[in-house]
C-alpha positions, 0 to 999 in steps of 0.5 A: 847611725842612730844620734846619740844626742840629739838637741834641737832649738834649744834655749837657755838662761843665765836668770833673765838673760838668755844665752842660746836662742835655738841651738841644734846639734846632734851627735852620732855614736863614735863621733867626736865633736869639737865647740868652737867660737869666740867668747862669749858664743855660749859653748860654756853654756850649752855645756852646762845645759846638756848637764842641767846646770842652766835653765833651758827649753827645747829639745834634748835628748841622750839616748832617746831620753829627755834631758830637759828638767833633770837634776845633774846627778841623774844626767851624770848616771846616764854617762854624761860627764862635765869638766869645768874649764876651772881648775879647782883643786887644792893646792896645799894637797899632793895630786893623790890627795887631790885624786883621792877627795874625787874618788866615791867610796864605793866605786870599781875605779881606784886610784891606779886605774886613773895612773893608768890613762893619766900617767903623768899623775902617777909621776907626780902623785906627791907633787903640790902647788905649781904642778897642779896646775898644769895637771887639774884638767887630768884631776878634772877628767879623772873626776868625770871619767871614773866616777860617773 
């Protein structure tokens, strides 16, 4: 089984202070994998390296196409998506509202296709503030699921 994404002595910074100092991992295809490891032990951050938000070197490659010195958006058109652990949404808005700043006007996924795998969202798609909470990650996923 050939590695779907394949990352060897990967380095990467924050500015000067650099958090991964030769980080090796490869993917299979259908595998799921877990990061665990206590704060600060840099999963956040390789993370953000796969997705080109950090400085890196090393290698890292989906598909067999580097990764290393692309811009994010062109990272995210080769299927890779990224849910912050933030939970940026706007509270003053319905989850529909929320759902729907996310949506790009011209893609195959509505808004029924995210009610679809997230269907707690459809129950509580005019629900504001303290149900957001609970349910950003969904607003998160539906994000990086449905419009890469």
């Amino acid at each position: 089984m050939a590695d779907v994404l394949q990352i060897q002595d990967l380095r990467a910074w924050y500015g000067a202070a650099q958090v991964l100092h030769g980080t090796h991992l490869s993917i299979g295809e259908g595998e799921a994998v877990a990061l665990i490891g206590r704060n600060g032990s840099g999963r956040s951050t390789l993370a953000k390296a796969i997705m080109g938000f950090v400085r890196c070197e090393g290698v890292m490659r989906y598909r067999g196409k580097s990764l290393i010195g692309l811009r994010p958006y062109r990272i995210a058109r080769l299927g890779i998506g990224y849910v912050p652990e933030t939970r940026d949404v706007f509270p003053a808005l319905t989850v529909r509202e929320n759902l729907l700043l996310g949506e790009k006007k011209v893609t195959r996924f509505k808004i029924d296709d995210t009610y679809d795998v997230f269907p707690a969202l459809r129950e509580r798609a005019n629900v504001k503030r303290e149900a957001l909470r609970r349910i950003a990650r969904c607003v998160s996923a539906r994000r990086a699921y449905f419009d890469n």
